[in-house]
Rosetta silent file (secondary structure, phi, psi, omega in degrees, C-alpha in Angstrom):
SEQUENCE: XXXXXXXXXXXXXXXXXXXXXXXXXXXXXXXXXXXXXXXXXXXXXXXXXXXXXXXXXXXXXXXXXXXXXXXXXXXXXXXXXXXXXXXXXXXXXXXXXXXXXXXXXXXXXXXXXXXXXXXXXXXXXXXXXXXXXXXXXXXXXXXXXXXXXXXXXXXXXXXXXXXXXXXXXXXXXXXXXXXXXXXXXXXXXXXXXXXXXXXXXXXXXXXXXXXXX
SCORE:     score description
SCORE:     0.000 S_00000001
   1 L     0.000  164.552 -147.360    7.298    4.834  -26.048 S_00000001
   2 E  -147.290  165.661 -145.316    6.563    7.961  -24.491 S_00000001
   3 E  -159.253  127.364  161.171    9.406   10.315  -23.182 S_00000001
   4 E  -120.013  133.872  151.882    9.276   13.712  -20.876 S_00000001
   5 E  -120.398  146.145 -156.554   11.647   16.586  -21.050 S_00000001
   6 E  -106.360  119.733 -167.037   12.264   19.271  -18.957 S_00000001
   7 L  -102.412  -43.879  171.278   13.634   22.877  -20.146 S_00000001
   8 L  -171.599 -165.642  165.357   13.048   24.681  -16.785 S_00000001
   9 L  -104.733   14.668 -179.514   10.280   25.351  -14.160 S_00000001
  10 L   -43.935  131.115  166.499    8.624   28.248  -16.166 S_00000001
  11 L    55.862   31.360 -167.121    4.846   27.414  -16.064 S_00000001
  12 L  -119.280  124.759 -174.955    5.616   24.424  -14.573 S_00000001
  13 L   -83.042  111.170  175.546    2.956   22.207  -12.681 S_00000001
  14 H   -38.876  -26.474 -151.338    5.189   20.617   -9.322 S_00000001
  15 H   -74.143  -16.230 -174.728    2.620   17.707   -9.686 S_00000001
  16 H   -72.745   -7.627  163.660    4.530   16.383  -13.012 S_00000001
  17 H   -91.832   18.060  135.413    7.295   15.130  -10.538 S_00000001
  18 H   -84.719   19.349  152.394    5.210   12.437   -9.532 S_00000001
  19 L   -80.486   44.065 -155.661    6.076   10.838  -12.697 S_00000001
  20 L   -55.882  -43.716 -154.154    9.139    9.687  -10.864 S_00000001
  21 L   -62.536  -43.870 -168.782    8.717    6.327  -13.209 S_00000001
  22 L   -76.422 -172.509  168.046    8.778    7.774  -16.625 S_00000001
  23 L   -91.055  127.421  135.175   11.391    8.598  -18.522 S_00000001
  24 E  -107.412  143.179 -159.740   13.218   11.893  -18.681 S_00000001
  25 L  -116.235  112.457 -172.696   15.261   13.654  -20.434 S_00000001
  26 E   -70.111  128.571  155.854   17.198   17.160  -18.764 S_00000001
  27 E  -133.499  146.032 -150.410   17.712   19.715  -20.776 S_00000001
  28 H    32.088 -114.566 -149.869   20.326   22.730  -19.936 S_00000001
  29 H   -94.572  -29.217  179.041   19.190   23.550  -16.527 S_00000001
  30 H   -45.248  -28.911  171.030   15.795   21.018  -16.681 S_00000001
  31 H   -47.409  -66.205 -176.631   18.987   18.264  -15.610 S_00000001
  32 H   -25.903  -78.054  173.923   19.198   20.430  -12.687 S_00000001
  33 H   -80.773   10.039  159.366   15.633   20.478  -11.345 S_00000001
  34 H  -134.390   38.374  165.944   15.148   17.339  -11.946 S_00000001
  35 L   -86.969  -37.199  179.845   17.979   16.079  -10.265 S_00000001
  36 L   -74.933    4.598 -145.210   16.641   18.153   -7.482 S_00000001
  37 L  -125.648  -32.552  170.255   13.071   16.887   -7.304 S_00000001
  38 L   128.152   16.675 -156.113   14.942   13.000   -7.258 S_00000001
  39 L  -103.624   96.544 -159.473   14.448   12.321  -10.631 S_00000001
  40 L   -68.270   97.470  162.681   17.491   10.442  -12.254 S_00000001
  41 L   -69.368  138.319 -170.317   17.427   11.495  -16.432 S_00000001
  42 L   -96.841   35.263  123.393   18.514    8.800  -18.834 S_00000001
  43 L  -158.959  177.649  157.569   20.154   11.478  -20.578 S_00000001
  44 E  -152.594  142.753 -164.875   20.856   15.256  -20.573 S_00000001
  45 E  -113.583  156.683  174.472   21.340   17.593  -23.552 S_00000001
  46 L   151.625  149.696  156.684   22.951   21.347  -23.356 S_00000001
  47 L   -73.287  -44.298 -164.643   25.288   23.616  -23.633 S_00000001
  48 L    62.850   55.708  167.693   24.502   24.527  -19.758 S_00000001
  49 L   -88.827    5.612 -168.532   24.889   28.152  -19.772 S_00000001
  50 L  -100.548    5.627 -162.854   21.754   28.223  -17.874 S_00000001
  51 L  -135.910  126.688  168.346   23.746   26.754  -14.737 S_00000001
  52 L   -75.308  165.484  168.164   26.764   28.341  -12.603 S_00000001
  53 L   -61.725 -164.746  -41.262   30.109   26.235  -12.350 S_00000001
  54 L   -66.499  -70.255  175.169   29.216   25.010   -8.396 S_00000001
  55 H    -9.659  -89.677  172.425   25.203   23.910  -10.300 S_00000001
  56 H   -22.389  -22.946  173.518   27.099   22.119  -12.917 S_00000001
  57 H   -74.472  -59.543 -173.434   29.303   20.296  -10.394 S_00000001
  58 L   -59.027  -20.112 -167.800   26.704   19.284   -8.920 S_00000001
  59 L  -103.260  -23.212  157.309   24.885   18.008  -11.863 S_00000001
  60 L   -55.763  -34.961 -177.515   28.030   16.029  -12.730 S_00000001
  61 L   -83.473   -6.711 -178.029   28.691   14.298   -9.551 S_00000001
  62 L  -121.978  -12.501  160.806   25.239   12.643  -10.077 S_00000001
  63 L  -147.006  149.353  156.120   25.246   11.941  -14.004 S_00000001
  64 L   -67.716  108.806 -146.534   27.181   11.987  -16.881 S_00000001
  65 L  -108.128  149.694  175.920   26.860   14.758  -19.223 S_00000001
  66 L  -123.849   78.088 -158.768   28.612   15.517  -22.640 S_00000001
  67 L   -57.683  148.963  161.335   27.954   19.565  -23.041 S_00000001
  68 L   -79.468  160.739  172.498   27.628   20.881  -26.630 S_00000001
  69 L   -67.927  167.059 -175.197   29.351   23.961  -27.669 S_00000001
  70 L   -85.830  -21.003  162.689   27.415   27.190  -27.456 S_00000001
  71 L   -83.107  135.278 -149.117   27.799   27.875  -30.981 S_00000001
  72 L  -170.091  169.451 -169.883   25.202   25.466  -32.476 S_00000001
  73 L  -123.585  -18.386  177.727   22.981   25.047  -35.396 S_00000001
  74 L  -111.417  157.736  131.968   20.043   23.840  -32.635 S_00000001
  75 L   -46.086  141.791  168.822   18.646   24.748  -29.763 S_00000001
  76 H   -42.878  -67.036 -154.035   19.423   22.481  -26.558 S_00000001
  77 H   -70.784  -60.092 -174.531   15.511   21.435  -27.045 S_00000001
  78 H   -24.756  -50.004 -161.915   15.707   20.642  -30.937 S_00000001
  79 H   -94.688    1.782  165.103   18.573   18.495  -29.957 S_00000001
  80 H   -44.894  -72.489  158.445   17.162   17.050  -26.879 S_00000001
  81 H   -28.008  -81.355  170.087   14.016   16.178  -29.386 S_00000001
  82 H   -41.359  -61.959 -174.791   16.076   14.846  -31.845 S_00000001
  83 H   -57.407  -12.589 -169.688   18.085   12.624  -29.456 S_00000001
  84 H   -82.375  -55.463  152.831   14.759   11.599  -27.894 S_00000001
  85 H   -38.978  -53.093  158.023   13.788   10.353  -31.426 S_00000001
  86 H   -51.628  -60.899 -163.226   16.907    8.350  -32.101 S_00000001
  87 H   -66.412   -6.457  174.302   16.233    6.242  -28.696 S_00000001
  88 L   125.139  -26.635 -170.001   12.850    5.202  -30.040 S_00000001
  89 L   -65.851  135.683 -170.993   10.662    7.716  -28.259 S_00000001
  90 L  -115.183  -24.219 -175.679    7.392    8.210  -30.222 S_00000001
  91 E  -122.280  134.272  177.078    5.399   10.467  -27.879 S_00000001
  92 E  -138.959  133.071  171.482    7.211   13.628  -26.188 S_00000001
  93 E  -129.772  145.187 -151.061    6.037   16.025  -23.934 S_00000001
  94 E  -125.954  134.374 -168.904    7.757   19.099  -23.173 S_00000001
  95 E  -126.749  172.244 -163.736    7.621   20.933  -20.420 S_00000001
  96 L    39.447   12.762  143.647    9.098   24.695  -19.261 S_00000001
  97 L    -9.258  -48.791 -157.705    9.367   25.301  -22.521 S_00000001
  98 L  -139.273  143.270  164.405    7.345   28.590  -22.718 S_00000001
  99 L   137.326   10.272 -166.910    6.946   32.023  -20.370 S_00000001
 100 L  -122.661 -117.312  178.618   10.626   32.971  -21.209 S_00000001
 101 L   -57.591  149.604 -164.777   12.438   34.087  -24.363 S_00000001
 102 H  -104.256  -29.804 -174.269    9.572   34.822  -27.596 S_00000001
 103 H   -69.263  -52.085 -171.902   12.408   33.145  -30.045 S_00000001
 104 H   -15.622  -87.469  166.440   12.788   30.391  -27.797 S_00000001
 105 H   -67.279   20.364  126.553    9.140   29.390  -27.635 S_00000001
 106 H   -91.922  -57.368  166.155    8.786   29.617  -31.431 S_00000001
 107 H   -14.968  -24.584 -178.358   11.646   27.463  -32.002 S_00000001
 108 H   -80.987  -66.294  162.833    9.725   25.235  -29.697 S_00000001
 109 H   -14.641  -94.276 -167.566    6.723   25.871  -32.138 S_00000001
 110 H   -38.655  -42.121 -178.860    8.722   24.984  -35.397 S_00000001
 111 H   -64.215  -28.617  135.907   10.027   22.259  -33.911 S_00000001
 112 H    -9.360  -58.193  169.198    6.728   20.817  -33.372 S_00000001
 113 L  -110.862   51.508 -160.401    5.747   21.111  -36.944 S_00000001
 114 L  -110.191  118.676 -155.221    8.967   19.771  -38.410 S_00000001
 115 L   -44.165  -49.526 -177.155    7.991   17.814  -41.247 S_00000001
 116 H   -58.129  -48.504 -163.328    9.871   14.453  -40.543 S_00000001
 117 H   -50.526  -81.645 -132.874    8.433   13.930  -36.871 S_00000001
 118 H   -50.162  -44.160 -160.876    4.759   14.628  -38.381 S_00000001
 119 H   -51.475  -42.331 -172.086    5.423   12.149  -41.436 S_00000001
 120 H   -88.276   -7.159  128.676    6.716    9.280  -38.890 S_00000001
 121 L   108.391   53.536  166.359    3.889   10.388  -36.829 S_00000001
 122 L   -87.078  125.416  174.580    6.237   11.389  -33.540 S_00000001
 123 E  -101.334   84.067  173.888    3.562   13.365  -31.281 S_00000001
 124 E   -87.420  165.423  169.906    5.057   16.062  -29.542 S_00000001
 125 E  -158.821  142.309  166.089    3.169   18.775  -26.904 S_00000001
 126 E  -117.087  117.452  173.350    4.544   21.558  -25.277 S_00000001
 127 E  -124.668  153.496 -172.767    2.579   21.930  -21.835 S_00000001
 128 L  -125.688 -159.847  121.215    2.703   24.560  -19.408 S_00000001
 129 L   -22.127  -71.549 -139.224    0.056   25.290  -16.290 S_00000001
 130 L  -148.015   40.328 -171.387   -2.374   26.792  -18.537 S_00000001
 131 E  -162.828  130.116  149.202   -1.529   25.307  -22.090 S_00000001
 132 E  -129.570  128.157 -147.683   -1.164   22.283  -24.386 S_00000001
 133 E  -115.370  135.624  153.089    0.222   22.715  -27.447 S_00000001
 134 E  -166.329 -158.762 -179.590    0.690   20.194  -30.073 S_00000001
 135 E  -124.244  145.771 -175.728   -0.141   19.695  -34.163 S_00000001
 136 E  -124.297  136.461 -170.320   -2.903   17.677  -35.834 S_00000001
 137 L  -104.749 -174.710  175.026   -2.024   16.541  -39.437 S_00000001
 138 L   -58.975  128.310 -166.693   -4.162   15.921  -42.319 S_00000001
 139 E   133.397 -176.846 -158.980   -7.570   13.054  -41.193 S_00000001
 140 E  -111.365  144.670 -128.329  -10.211   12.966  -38.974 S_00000001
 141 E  -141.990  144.545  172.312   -9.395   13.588  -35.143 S_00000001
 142 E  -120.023   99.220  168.486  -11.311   12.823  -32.037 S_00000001
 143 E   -92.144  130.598 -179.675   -9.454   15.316  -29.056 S_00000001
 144 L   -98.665  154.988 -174.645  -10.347   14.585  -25.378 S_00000001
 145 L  -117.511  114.374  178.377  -10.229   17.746  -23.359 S_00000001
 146 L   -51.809  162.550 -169.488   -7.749   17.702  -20.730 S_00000001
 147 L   -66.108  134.593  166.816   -9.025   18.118  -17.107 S_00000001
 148 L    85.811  -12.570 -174.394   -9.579   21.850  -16.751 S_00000001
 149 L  -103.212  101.678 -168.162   -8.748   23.073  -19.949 S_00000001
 150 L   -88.011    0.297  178.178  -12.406   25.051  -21.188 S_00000001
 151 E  -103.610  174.646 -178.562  -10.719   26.867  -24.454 S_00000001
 152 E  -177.656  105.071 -179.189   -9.535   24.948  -27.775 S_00000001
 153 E   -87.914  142.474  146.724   -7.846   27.100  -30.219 S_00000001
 154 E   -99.212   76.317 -173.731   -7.202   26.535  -34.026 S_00000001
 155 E   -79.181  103.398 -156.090   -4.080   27.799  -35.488 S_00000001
 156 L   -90.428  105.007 -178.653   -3.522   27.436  -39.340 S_00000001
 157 L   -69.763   21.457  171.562    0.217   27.050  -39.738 S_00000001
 158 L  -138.836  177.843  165.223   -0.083   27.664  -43.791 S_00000001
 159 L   -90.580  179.456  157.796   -2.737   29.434  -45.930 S_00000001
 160 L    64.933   19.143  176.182   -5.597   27.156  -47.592 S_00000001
 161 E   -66.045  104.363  170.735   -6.196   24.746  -44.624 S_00000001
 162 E   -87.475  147.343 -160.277   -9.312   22.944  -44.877 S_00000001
 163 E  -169.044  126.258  166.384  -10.716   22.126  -41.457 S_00000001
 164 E   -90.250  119.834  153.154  -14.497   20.613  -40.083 S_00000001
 165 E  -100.539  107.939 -178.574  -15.077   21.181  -36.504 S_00000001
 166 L   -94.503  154.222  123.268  -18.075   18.906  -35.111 S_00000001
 167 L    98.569   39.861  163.434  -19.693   18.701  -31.382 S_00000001
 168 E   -89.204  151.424  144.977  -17.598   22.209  -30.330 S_00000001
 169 L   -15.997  -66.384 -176.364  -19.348   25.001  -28.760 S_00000001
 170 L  -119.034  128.210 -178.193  -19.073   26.605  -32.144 S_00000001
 171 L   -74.387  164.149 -175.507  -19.308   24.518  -34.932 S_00000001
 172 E  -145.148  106.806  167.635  -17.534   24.936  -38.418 S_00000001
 173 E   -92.963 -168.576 -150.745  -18.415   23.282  -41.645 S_00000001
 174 E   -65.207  137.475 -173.704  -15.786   22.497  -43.922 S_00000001
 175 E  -149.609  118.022  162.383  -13.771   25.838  -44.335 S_00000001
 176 E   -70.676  110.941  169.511  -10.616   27.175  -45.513 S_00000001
 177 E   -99.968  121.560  171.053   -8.563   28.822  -43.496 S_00000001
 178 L   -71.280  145.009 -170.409   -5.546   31.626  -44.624 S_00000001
 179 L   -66.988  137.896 -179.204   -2.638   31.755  -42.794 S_00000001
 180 L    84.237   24.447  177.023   -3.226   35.233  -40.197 S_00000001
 181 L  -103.662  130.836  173.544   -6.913   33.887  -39.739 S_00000001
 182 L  -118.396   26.580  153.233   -8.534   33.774  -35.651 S_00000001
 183 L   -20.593  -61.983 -157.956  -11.755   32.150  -37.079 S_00000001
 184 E  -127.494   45.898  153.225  -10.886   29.533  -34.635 S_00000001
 185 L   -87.195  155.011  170.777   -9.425   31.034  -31.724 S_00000001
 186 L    68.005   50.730  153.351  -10.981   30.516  -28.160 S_00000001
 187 L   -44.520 -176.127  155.236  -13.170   27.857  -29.266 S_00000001
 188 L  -164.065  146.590  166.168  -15.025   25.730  -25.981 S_00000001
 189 E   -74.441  128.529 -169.900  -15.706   21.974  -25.450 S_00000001
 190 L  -105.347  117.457 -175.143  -19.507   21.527  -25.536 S_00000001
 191 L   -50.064  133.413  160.100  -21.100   19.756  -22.072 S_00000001
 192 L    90.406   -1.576  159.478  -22.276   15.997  -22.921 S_00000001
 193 L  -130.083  111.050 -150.464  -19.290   15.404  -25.672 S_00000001
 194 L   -85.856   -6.835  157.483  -16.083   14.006  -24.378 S_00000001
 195 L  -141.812  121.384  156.900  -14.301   13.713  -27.889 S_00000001
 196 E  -110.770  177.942 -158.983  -15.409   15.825  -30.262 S_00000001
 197 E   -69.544 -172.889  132.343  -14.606   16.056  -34.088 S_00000001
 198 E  -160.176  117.054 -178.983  -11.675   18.174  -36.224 S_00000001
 199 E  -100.638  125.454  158.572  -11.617   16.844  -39.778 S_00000001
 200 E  -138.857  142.175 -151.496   -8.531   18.425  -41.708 S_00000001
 201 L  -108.302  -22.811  177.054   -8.393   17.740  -45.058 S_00000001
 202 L  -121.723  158.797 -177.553   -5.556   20.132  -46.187 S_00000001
 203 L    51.990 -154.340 -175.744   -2.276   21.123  -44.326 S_00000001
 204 L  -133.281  175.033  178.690   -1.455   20.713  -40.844 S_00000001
 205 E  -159.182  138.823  179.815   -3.058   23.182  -37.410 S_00000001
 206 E   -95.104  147.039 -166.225   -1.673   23.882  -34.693 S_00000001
 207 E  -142.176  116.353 -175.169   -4.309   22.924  -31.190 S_00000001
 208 E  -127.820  142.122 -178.256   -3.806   24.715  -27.852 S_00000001
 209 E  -130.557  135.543 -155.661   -6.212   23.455  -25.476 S_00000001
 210 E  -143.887  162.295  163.054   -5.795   26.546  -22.775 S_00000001
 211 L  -151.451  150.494 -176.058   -7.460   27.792  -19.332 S_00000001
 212 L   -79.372  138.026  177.719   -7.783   31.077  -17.702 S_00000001
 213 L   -35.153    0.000    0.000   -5.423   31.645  -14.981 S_00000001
Protein backbone atom coordinates (compact mmCIF):
# COMPACT_ATOMS: atom_id res chain seq x y z
CA UNK A 1 0.00 0.00 0.00
CA UNK A 2 1.43 3.17 -0.79
CA UNK A 3 0.94 6.28 1.54
CA UNK A 4 1.83 10.25 0.99
CA UNK A 5 2.80 12.68 3.65
CA UNK A 6 3.02 16.13 3.73
CA UNK A 7 5.53 18.25 6.09
CA UNK A 8 4.92 21.66 4.40
CA UNK A 9 4.97 23.36 0.91
CA UNK A 10 8.83 23.85 0.84
CA UNK A 11 9.87 22.61 -2.67
CA UNK A 12 6.64 21.54 -3.17
CA UNK A 13 5.19 20.67 -6.73
CA UNK A 14 1.11 22.12 -6.52
CA UNK A 15 0.53 19.28 -9.13
CA UNK A 16 0.86 16.48 -6.20
CA UNK A 17 -2.69 17.71 -5.08
CA UNK A 18 -4.17 16.01 -7.83
CA UNK A 19 -3.67 12.92 -5.94
CA UNK A 20 -6.89 13.86 -4.25
CA UNK A 21 -7.49 9.78 -4.17
CA UNK A 22 -4.47 8.61 -2.36
CA UNK A 23 -3.91 8.45 0.93
CA UNK A 24 -2.43 11.10 3.17
CA UNK A 25 -1.09 11.62 6.05
CA UNK A 26 -0.64 15.64 7.62
CA UNK A 27 2.05 16.28 9.41
CA UNK A 28 2.38 19.52 11.86
CA UNK A 29 1.33 22.15 9.49
CA UNK A 30 1.24 19.56 6.13
CA UNK A 31 -2.63 18.84 7.99
CA UNK A 32 -3.08 22.39 7.26
CA UNK A 33 -2.31 22.64 3.54
CA UNK A 34 -3.80 19.86 2.84
CA UNK A 35 -6.89 20.57 4.37
CA UNK A 36 -6.64 23.66 2.32
CA UNK A 37 -6.03 22.19 -1.12
CA UNK A 38 -9.44 19.72 -0.17
CA UNK A 39 -7.61 16.92 0.77
CA UNK A 40 -9.19 15.05 3.84
CA UNK A 41 -5.91 13.07 5.82
CA UNK A 42 -6.69 9.72 7.37
CA UNK A 43 -4.57 10.84 10.05
CA UNK A 44 -2.39 13.74 11.31
CA UNK A 45 0.76 13.58 13.46
CA UNK A 46 2.41 16.75 15.44
CA UNK A 47 3.06 18.67 18.01
CA UNK A 48 1.64 21.73 15.76
CA UNK A 49 3.87 24.44 16.74
CA UNK A 50 4.12 25.16 13.15
CA UNK A 51 0.36 26.51 13.26
CA UNK A 52 -1.21 29.63 15.25
CA UNK A 53 -4.22 28.88 17.72
CA UNK A 54 -7.05 30.42 14.97
CA UNK A 55 -4.86 27.62 12.09
CA UNK A 56 -5.27 24.94 14.61
CA UNK A 57 -8.98 25.67 15.12
CA UNK A 58 -9.41 25.42 12.00
CA UNK A 59 -7.66 22.21 11.48
CA UNK A 60 -9.81 20.78 14.29
CA UNK A 61 -13.18 21.73 13.17
CA UNK A 62 -12.45 19.53 10.08
CA UNK A 63 -10.51 16.44 11.70
CA UNK A 64 -9.57 14.95 14.68
CA UNK A 65 -6.17 15.38 15.91
CA UNK A 66 -4.34 14.01 19.10
CA UNK A 67 -1.14 16.59 19.40
CA UNK A 68 2.07 15.14 20.92
CA UNK A 69 3.98 17.03 23.43
CA UNK A 70 6.83 19.17 22.19
CA UNK A 71 9.27 17.43 24.21
CA UNK A 72 9.73 14.20 22.17
CA UNK A 73 12.20 11.56 21.43
CA UNK A 74 11.00 11.95 17.41
CA UNK A 75 10.46 14.24 15.07
CA UNK A 76 6.66 14.83 13.95
CA UNK A 77 7.98 13.01 10.54
CA UNK A 78 9.75 9.92 12.29
CA UNK A 79 6.48 9.52 14.01
CA UNK A 80 4.26 10.22 11.16
CA UNK A 81 6.59 7.35 9.35
CA UNK A 82 6.32 5.15 12.02
CA UNK A 83 2.51 5.47 12.35
CA UNK A 84 2.33 5.12 8.55
CA UNK A 85 4.10 1.71 9.04
CA UNK A 86 1.82 0.39 11.74
CA UNK A 87 -1.35 0.95 9.28
CA UNK A 88 0.26 -1.32 6.72
CA UNK A 89 1.78 1.28 4.44
CA UNK A 90 4.74 -0.25 2.51
CA UNK A 91 5.67 2.56 0.11
CA UNK A 92 5.93 6.32 1.50
CA UNK A 93 6.64 9.34 -0.11
CA UNK A 94 7.45 12.40 1.60
CA UNK A 95 7.04 15.53 0.58
CA UNK A 96 8.17 19.31 2.01
CA UNK A 97 10.45 17.67 3.80
CA UNK A 98 13.62 19.57 2.67
CA UNK A 99 14.62 23.54 1.88
CA UNK A 100 14.15 24.37 5.65
CA UNK A 101 16.03 23.45 8.83
CA UNK A 102 19.74 21.34 7.87
CA UNK A 103 18.89 19.03 11.16
CA UNK A 104 15.54 18.56 10.02
CA UNK A 105 16.37 17.26 6.57
CA UNK A 106 19.00 14.87 7.97
CA UNK A 107 16.67 13.45 10.37
CA UNK A 108 14.63 12.97 7.27
CA UNK A 109 17.86 11.28 5.82
CA UNK A 110 18.39 8.86 8.87
CA UNK A 111 15.11 8.09 8.89
CA UNK A 112 15.27 6.77 5.50
CA UNK A 113 18.08 4.46 6.26
CA UNK A 114 16.69 3.12 9.52
CA UNK A 115 17.56 -0.35 9.57
CA UNK A 116 14.09 -2.00 10.34
CA UNK A 117 12.12 -0.24 7.36
CA UNK A 118 15.11 -1.40 4.91
CA UNK A 119 15.05 -5.10 6.42
CA UNK A 120 11.04 -5.28 5.93
CA UNK A 121 11.74 -3.65 2.73
CA UNK A 122 9.37 -0.32 3.51
CA UNK A 123 10.46 2.11 0.50
CA UNK A 124 10.52 5.50 1.51
CA UNK A 125 11.53 8.86 -0.85
CA UNK A 126 11.77 12.22 0.12
CA UNK A 127 10.76 14.39 -3.06
CA UNK A 128 10.96 17.93 -3.57
CA UNK A 129 10.69 20.01 -7.15
CA UNK A 130 14.12 19.19 -8.04
CA UNK A 131 14.94 15.93 -5.98
CA UNK A 132 14.19 12.28 -5.17
CA UNK A 133 15.74 10.84 -2.52
CA UNK A 134 15.48 7.36 -1.38
CA UNK A 135 18.02 4.16 -0.39
CA UNK A 136 18.91 1.07 -2.43
CA UNK A 137 19.98 -1.96 -0.26
CA UNK A 138 22.27 -4.70 -0.98
CA UNK A 139 21.18 -6.69 -4.97
CA UNK A 140 20.92 -5.79 -8.29
CA UNK A 141 18.63 -2.67 -9.16
CA UNK A 142 17.06 -1.55 -12.35
CA UNK A 143 16.07 2.57 -11.60
CA UNK A 144 13.73 4.29 -14.14
CA UNK A 145 14.53 7.94 -14.38
CA UNK A 146 11.81 10.10 -13.37
CA UNK A 147 10.43 12.54 -16.02
CA UNK A 148 12.91 15.40 -16.02
CA UNK A 149 15.31 14.35 -13.67
CA UNK A 150 18.97 14.31 -16.00
CA UNK A 151 21.43 13.80 -12.76
CA UNK A 152 21.68 10.44 -10.58
CA UNK A 153 23.86 10.73 -7.64
CA UNK A 154 25.53 7.93 -5.49
CA UNK A 155 25.89 8.48 -1.87
CA UNK A 156 27.77 5.79 0.26
CA UNK A 157 26.12 5.94 3.66
CA UNK A 158 29.14 3.68 5.29
CA UNK A 159 32.77 3.07 4.21
CA UNK A 160 33.53 -0.22 2.03
CA UNK A 161 30.39 -0.14 -0.22
CA UNK A 162 30.72 -2.20 -3.17
CA UNK A 163 28.70 -0.82 -6.05
CA UNK A 164 28.51 -1.73 -10.25
CA UNK A 165 26.95 0.93 -12.25
CA UNK A 166 25.91 -0.38 -15.89
CA UNK A 167 24.20 1.62 -19.00
CA UNK A 168 24.95 5.26 -17.02
CA UNK A 169 26.60 8.01 -18.77
CA UNK A 170 29.61 7.01 -16.75
CA UNK A 171 30.04 3.61 -16.09
CA UNK A 172 31.67 1.96 -12.91
CA UNK A 173 32.94 -1.53 -12.55
CA UNK A 174 32.66 -3.11 -9.36
CA UNK A 175 34.24 -0.56 -6.83
CA UNK A 176 34.47 0.23 -3.30
CA UNK A 177 33.42 3.14 -2.10
CA UNK A 178 34.65 5.01 1.54
CA UNK A 179 32.34 6.85 3.31
CA UNK A 180 33.31 10.99 2.25
CA UNK A 181 33.75 9.62 -1.43
CA UNK A 182 31.88 11.91 -4.69
CA UNK A 183 33.09 9.19 -7.17
CA UNK A 184 29.49 9.04 -7.94
CA UNK A 185 28.06 12.32 -7.68
CA UNK A 186 26.22 13.99 -10.72
CA UNK A 187 26.10 10.91 -12.61
CA UNK A 188 23.50 11.17 -16.07
CA UNK A 189 20.99 8.64 -17.55
CA UNK A 190 22.41 7.55 -20.93
CA UNK A 191 19.82 8.24 -24.17
CA UNK A 192 18.37 4.71 -25.48
CA UNK A 193 18.36 3.03 -21.74
CA UNK A 194 15.24 3.45 -19.73
CA UNK A 195 16.42 1.27 -16.66
CA UNK A 196 19.74 1.05 -16.22
CA UNK A 197 21.89 -1.15 -13.79
CA UNK A 198 23.31 -0.45 -9.89
CA UNK A 199 24.58 -3.75 -8.50
CA UNK A 200 25.46 -3.28 -4.66
CA UNK A 201 26.99 -5.96 -3.18
CA UNK A 202 28.02 -4.42 0.23
CA UNK A 203 26.10 -1.87 2.47
CA UNK A 204 23.35 0.27 1.58
CA UNK A 205 23.58 4.03 -0.92
CA UNK A 206 21.77 6.59 -0.78
CA UNK A 207 20.15 7.69 -4.82
CA UNK A 208 19.07 11.29 -5.54
CA UNK A 209 17.84 11.48 -8.93
CA UNK A 210 18.04 15.59 -9.22
CA UNK A 211 17.49 18.45 -11.99
CA UNK A 212 18.80 21.86 -12.43
CA UNK A 213 16.48 24.50 -11.46
Amino acid sequence: MKVNLLCSLRNVDESVFLEQQSDWIGVDRGTLELLNHQIKPIAAVGDFDSVTEKELNQIKEQIEIDPVKKEKDDTDLALAVNLAVELGYSEIKIYGATGGRLDHFMGAIQILTKPEFLADDIKISLIDHQNIINVLKPGNHRISQIEGMKYISFVPLTSNIRVKLEQFKYELPYTTLEQGSTLTISNEFKEGFEQPKVTVELGNILVIQSKDK
